[in-house]
MARSE-638173 format. One record per residue (C-alpha): x, y, z; residue in one letter. Coordinates in pm, whole numbers. Layout:
BEGIN
       X       Y       Z  type
       X       Y       Z     A
...
This chain:
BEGIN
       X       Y       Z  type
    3663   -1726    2056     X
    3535   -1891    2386     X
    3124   -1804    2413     X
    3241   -1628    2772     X
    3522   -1472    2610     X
    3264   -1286    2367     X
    3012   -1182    2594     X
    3237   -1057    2823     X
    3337    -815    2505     X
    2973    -742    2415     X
    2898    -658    2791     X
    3187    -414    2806     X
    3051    -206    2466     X
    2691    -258    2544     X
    2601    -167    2921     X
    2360    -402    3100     X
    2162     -60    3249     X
    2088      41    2904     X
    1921    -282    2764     X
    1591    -341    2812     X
    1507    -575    2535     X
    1789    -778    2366     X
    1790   -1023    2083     X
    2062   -1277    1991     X
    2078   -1443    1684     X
    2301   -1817    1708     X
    2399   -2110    1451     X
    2317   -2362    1791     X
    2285   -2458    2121     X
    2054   -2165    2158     X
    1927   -2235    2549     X
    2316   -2248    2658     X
    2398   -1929    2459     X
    2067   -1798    2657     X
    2150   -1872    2963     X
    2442   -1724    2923     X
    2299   -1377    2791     X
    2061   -1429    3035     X
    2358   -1361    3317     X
    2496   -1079    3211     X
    2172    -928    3092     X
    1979   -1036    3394     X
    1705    -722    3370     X
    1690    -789    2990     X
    1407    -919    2785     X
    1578   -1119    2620     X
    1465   -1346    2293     X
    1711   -1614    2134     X
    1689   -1697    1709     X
    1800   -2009    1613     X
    1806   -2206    1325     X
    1763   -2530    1553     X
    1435   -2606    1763     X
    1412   -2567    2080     X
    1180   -2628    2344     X
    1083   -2308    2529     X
     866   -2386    2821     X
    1020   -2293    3156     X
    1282   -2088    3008     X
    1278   -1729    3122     X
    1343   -1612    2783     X
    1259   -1676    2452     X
    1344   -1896    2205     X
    1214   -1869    1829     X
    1384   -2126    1529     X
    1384   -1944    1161     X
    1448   -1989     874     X
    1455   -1694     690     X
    1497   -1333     715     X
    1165   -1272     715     X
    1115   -1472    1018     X
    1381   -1276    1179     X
    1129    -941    1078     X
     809   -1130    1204     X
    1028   -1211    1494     X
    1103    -875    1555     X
     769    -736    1519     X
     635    -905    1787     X
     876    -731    2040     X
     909    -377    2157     X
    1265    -242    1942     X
    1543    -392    2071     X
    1830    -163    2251     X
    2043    -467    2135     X
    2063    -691    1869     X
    2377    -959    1882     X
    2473   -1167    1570     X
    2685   -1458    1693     X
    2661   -1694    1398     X
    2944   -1712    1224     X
    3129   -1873     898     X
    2822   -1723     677     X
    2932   -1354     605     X
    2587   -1396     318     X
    2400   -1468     557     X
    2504   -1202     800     X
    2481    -912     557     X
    2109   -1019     450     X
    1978   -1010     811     X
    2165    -681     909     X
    1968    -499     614     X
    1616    -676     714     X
    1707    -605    1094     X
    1913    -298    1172     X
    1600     -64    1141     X
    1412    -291    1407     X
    1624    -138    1658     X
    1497     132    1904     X
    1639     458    1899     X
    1996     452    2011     X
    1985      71    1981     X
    2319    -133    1890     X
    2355    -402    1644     X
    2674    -609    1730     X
    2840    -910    1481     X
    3140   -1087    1446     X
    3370    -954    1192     X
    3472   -1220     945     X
    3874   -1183     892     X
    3887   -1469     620     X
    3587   -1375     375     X
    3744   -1369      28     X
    3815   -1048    -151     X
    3574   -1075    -411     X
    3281   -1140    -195     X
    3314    -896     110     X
    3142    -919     424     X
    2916    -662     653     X
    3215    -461     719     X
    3267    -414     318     X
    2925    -323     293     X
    2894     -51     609     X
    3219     102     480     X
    3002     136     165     X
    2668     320     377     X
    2949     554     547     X
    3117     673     218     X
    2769     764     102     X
    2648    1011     377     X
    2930    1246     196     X
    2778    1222    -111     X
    2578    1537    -183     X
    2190    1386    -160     X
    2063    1395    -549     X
    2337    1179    -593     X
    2314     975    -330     X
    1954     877    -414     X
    2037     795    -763     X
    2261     503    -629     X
    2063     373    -370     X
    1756     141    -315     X
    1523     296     -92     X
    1609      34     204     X
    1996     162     158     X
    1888     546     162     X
    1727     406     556     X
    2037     247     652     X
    2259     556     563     X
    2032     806     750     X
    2022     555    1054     X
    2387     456    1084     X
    2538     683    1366     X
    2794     534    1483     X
    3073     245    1355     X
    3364      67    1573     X
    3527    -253    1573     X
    3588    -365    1890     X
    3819    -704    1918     X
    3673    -875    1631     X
    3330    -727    1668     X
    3170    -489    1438     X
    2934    -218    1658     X
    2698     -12    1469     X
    2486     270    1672     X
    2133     326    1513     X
    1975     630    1511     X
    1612     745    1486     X
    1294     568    1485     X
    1127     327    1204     X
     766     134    1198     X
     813    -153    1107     X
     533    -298     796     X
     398    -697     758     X
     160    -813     547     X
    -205    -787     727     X
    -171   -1130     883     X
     123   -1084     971     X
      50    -735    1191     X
    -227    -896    1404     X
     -37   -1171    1497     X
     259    -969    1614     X
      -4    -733    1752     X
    -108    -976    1936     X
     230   -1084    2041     X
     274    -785    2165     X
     -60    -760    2385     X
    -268    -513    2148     X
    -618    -584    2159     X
    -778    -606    1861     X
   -1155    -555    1850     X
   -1346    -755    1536     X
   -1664    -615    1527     X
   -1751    -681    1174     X
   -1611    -922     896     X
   -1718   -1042     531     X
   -1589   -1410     461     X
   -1328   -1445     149     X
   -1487   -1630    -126     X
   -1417   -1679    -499     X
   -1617   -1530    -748     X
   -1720   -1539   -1155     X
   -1743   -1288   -1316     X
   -2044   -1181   -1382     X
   -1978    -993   -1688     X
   -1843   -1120   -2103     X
   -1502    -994   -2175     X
   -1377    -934   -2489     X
    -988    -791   -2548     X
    -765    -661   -2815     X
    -479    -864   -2668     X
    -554   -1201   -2542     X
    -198   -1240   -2334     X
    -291    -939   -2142     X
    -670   -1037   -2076     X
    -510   -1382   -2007     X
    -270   -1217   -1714     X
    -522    -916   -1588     X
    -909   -1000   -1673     X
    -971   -1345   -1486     X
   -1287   -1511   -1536     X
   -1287   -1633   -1161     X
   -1172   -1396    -862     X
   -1048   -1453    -559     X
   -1226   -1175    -316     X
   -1031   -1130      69     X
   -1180   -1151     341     X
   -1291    -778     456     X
   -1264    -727     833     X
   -1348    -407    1050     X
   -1141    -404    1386     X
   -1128    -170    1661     X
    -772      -5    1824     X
    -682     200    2111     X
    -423     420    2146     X
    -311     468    1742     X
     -92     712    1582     X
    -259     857    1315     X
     -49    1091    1057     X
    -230    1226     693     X
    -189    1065     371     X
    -347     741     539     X
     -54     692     829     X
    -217     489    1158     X
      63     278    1381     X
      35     129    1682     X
     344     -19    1893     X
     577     106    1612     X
     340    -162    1358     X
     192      -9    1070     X
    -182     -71    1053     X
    -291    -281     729     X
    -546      27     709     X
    -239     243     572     X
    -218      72     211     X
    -414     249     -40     X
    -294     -62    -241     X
    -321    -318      31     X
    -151    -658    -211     X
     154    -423    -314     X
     472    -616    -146     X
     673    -295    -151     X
     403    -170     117     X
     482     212     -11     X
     410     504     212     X
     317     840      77     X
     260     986     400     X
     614     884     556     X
     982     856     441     X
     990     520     255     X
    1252     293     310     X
    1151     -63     127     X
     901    -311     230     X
     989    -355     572     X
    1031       1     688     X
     895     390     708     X
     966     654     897     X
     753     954     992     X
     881    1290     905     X
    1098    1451    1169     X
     907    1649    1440     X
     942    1823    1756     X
     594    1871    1820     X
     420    1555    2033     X
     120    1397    1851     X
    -187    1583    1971     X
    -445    1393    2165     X
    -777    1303    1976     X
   -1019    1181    2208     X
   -1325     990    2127     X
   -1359     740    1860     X
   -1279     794    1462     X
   -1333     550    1178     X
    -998     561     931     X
   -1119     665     579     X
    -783     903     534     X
    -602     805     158     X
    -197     855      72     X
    -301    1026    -199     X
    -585    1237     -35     X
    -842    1422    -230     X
    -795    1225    -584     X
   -1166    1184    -715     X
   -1057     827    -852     X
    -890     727    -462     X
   -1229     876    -318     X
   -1475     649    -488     X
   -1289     333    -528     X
   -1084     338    -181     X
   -1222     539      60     X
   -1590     481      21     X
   -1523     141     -44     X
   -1384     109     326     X
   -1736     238     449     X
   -1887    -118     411     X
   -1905    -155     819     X
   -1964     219     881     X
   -2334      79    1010     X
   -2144    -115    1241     X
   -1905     111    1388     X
   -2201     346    1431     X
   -2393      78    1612     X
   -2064      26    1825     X
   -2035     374    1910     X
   -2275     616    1792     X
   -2021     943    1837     X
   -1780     815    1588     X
   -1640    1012    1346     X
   -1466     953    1031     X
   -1088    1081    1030     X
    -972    1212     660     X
    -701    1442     589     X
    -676    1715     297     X
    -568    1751     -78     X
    -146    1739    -108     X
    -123    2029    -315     X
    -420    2243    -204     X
    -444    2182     150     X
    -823    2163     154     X
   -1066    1864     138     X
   -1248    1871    -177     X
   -1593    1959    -194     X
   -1693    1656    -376     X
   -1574    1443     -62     X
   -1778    1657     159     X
   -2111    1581     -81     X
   -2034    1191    -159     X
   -2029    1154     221     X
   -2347    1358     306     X
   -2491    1167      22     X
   -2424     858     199     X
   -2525     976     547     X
   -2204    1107     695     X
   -2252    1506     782     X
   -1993    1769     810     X
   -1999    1735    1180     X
   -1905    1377    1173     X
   -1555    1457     960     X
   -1246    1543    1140     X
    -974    1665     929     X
    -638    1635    1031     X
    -344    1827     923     X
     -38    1677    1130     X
      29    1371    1359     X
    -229    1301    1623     X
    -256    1015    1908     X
    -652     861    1889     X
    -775     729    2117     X
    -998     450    1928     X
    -987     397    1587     X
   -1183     171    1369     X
   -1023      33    1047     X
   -1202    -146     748     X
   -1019    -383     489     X
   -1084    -151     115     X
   -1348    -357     -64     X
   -1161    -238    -359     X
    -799    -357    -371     X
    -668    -320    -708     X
    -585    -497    -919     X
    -685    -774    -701     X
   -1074    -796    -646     X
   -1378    -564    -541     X
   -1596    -703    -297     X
   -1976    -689    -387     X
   -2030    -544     -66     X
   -1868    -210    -191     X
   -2174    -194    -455     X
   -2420    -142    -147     X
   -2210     139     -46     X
   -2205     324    -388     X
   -2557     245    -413     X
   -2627     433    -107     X
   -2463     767    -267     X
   -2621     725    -563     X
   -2994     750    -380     X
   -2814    1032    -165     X
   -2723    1196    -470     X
   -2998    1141    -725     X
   -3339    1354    -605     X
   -3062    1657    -648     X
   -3022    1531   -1011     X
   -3143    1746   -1334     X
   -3436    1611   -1493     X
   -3295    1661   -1913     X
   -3286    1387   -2175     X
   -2982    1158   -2140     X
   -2814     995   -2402     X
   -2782     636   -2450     X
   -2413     624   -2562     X
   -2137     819   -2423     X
   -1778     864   -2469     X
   -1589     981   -2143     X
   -1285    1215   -2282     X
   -1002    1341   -2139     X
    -877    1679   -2120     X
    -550    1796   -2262     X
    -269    1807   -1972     X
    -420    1517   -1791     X
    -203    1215   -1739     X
    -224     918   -1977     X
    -345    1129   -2240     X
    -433     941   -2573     X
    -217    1075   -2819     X
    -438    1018   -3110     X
    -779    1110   -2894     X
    -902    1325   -3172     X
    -942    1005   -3444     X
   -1051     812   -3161     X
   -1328    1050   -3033     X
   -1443    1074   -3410     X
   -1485     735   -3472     X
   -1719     735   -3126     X
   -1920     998   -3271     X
   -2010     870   -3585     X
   -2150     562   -3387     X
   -2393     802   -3198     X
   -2157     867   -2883     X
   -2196    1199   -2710     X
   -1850    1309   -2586     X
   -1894    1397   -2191     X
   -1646    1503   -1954     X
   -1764    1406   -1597     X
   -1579    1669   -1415     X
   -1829    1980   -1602     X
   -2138    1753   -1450     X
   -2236    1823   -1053     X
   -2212    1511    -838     X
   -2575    1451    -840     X
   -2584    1429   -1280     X
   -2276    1195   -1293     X
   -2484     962   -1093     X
   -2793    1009   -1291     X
   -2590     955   -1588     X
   -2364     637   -1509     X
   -2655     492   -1367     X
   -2897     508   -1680     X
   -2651     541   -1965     X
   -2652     154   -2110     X
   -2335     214   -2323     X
   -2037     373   -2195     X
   -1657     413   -2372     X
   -1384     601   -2304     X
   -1024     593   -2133     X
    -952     380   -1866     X
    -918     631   -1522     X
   -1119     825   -1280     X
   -1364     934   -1554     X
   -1476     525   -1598     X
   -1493     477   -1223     X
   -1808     653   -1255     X
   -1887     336   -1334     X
   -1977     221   -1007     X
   -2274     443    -983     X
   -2470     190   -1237     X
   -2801      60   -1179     X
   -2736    -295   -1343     X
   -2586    -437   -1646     X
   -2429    -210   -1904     X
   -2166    -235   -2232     X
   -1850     -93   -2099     X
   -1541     -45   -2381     X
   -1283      81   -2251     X
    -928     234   -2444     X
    -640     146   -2193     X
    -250     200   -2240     X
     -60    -153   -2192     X
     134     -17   -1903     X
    -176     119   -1724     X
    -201    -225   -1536     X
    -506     -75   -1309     X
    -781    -291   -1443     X
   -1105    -100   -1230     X
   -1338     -87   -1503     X
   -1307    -475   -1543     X
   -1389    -574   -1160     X
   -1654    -310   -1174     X
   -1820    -494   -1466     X
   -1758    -833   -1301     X
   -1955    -722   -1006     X
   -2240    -549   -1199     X
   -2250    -760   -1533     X
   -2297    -706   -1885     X
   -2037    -697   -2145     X
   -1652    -490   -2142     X
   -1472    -441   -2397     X
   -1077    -402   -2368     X
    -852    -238   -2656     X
    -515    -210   -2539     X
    -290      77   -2664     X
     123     131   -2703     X
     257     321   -2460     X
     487     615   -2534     X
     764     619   -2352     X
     968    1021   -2352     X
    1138     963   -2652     X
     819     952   -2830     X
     814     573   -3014     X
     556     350   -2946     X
     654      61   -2764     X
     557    -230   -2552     X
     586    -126   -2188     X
     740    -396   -1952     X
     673    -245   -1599     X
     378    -397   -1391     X
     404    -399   -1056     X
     225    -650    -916     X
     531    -898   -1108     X
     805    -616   -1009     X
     878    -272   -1124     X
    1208    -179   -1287     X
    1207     151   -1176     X
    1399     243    -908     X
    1300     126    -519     X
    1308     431    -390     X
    1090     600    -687     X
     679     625    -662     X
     494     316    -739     X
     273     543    -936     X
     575     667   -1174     X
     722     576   -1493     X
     501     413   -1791     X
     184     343   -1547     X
     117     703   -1600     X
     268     699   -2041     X
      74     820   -2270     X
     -10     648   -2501     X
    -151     567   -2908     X
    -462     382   -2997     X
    -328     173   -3365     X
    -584     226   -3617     X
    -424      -7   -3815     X
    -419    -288   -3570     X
    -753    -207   -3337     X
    -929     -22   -3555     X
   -1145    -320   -3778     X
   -1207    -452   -3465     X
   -1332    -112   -3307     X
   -1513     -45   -3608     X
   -1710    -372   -3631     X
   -1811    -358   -3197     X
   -1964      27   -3271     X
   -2163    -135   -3532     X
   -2283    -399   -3368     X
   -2464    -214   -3120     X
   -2799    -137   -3156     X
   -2873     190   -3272     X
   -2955     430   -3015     X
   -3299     601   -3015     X
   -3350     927   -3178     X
   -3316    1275   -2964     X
   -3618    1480   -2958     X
């Protein structure tokens, strides 16, 4: 069909009046195909794709060459949604269907998405119209089961998809509701800047590589081999200032429909999940349906919100690691305020974040809490100096250091011990199985069993950061960890699908010696077994299931037969600890 012919067809489904930013996708000639959009669109901004280069100066549109789909999403993000998005290529039916699922949720609200239907694809492969056919048939399935069959990107396209119609050999589909759109954090400044956001660096900690600074010794060599690297590659750390953001709780901050890189409490995850909005793969969230506007927040607030808020573990190791430029931002603007939101399940903001803040200098007047979508009008992000299981950046040891002398002249004054075991109360997560053997074994050697949770703030600190020996499960209770005043023997009992390696890059920022003994998971049928989920390679549980899910959370069994020698001969290698009075 003649290039006139089509347009002429796409004019008289998608009105001129009601696009104000169009994108066409073409196999060629992409300036004639342009100019020719360019005539019937004439109050359009209008952006060409290509697979062919071509030169864009004086043209009164743009023209971008890719080679991917994710250049067509990076292409994307640096306009405002489109109202229409035109697919003229044609002969590749693959090729179509793969940018229609990395594209359709670009569109603005109401938007159209327009293709050429492909009359001679062979049965056995289909083409977009096979697979739409498929996303209508599943908005009558009831929802449990409709979830069960879907990916988390196909659960977006079903909700969005309002409206199907083939129209002379074109396929129109009607989108419905609006997405924000997610990049890696490269990515989101350039199109930010695309897109004419300023962006405001007013304080930034060169990447470097590092060696660790502590021995490591594991139970499994393969797994120290893939998790426990001798040499670490620390990002660069960067604290920028925004106007105008959407902030949301559970860690939710947008601007021009862009998620912030501020909004990953695991920033290196490619599946970019969102706690705090409807998930719908890596490219795409939602927020959850409202009628209430975003409430204005004047003044100035520095992001330090979590998806999951209130978790003692998130607290230490993400949110006070972001506070690395709070000096900074206070310099910048002395009124600023740190934005946080409350606890999931209890609707309040612990009292321990309250007290690790004051201890660090940040009052209860300086924390705004917020319980539902508001519209800043500045916010300052920080990159987390803690991004597991990448790296932690040293500078996240000042910060922690700064609580601890916060915290300490509040400390108890009793004898510590020099060895101590951190246990795990029954109904926690990852429970060891076998704890009770375990703990004995620990005992015998002179450990004294603690649970960190009985302690008040100011004695955890006073004990992590005297205690020369510490053991115990890997988790929150460890992470206490980070209160240490130097160099210390860390061993540390660790299911094999618990991939989170933060007592590790503690001890490789502080030094001494860790010790790693890796345990069988237990999957729900109860059998030890090896787990094969880690999600920095690729999770085989479902897309549209929790990151957090599945074995990372297994309990698990510590083998006696296997580990225990080698447990047994590290407790008596240590030097005996001093006698209690």
């Amino acid at each position: 069909m003649a290039l006139r012919r089509q347009l002429e067809l796409i004019r008289s489904v998608a009105d001129p009046a009601d696009v104000r930013v169009l994108v066409v996708l073409c196999d060629d000639r992409p300036v004639i195909v342009g100019r020719n959009f360019q005539d019937r669109y004439p109050d359009a901004d209008l952006t060409v794709l290509s697979k062919v280069r071509a030169r864009p100066e004086g043209r009164p549109f743009g023209l971008v060459q890719f080679s991917s789909d994710q250049a067509v999403v990076r292409a994307l993000a640096a306009l405002p949604p489109p109202d229409l998005v035109v697919d003229l290529r044609s002969g590749r039916p693959d090729d179509v269907r793969a940018t229609f699922r990395r594209a359709f949720l670009a569109l603005a609200d109401g938007g159209r998405y327009i293709t050429r239907q492909e009359p001679r694809t062979p049965a056995d492969r289909g083409d977009l119209v096979d697979d739409v056919r498929d996303l209508v048939a599943r908005k009558g399935i009831p929802t449990p089961q409709r979830r069960s069959l879907s990916t988390a990107l196909d659960l977006g396209l079903v909700q969005a998809l309002a409206g199907v119609a083939i129209e002379d050999g074109f396929l129109v589909l009607r989108k419905s509701g609006e997405h924000v759109m997610k990049l890696g954090a490269d990515e989101t400044r350039t199109a930010l800047a695309a897109r004419g956001v300023e962006q405001r660096v007013i304080a930034r900690v060169p990447a470097e590589r590092r060696t660790s600074a502590s021995s490591v010794w594991s139970s499994d060599p393969v797994l120290a081999a893939e998790r426990l690297s001798p040499t670490i590659d620390v990002g660069e750390l960067v604290c920028t200032v925004y106007e105008d953001v959407l902030c949301a709780p559970r860690q939710v901050a947008v601007v021009e429909r862009l998620l912030l890189p501020t909004s990953y409490f695991l920033p290196g995850r490619a599946s970019r999940r969102t706690r705090g909005m409807s998930y719908f793969g890596s490219d795409y969230s939602a927020l959850p349906p409202s009628d209430a506007e975003p409430e204005p927040l004047p003044g100035t607030y520095y992001h330090l919100d979590n998806q999951i808020a209130g978790h003692y573990g998130h607290v230490i190791t993400h949110d006070l690691s972001k506070l690395w430029a709070w000096d900074a931002a206070r310099a910048a603007y002395p009124d600023v305020k740190v934005l946080i939101s409350p606890g999931v399940e209890t609707g309040e903001v612990p009292r321990y974040t309250y007290e690790l803040l004051e201890a660090f200098g940040i009052g209860r007047e300086r924390v705004h809490v917020i319980t539902g979508p508001v519209r800043a009008e500045r916010l300052i992000t920080a990159t987390q100096a803690f991004q597991q299981p990448k790296f932690l950046s040293p500078v996240a040891r000042d910060v922690w250091a700064r609580v601890s002398e916060g915290l300490l002249p509040r400390a108890g004054r009793g004898t510590l011990p020099e060895r101590v075991f951190v246990a795990r109360r029954a109904g926690s997560r990852r429970q060891c199985l076998n704890s009770d053997e375990v703990e004995r074994r620990f005992r015998r050697a002179g450990f004294v069993t603690v649970y960190p949770e009985d302690l008040s703030l100011p004695d955890q600190v006073r004990l992590f950061s005297s205690v020369p020996v510490v053991a115990g499960y890997a988790g929150s209770g460890l992470i206490n960890t980070v209160f240490s005043s130097g160099p210390a023997t860390r061993i540390v009992l660790a299911s094999k699908s618990y991939w989170a390696t933060n007592e590790y890059h503690i001890a490789a920022v502080y030094g001494g010696d860790v010790h790693y003994f890796w345990c069988d998971p237990v999957p729900s049928d109860g059998l030890p077994g090896r787990a094969q989920d880690d999600p920095r390679l690729g999770s085989s549980e479902p897309e549209n299931q929790p990151a957090a899910g599945g074995r990372f959370h297994a309990d698990f069994v510590f083998d006696m037969e296997r580990d225990g020698p080698a447990l047994d001969k590290l407790l008596l290698s240590l030097e005996a600890p001093a006698r209690q009075p």
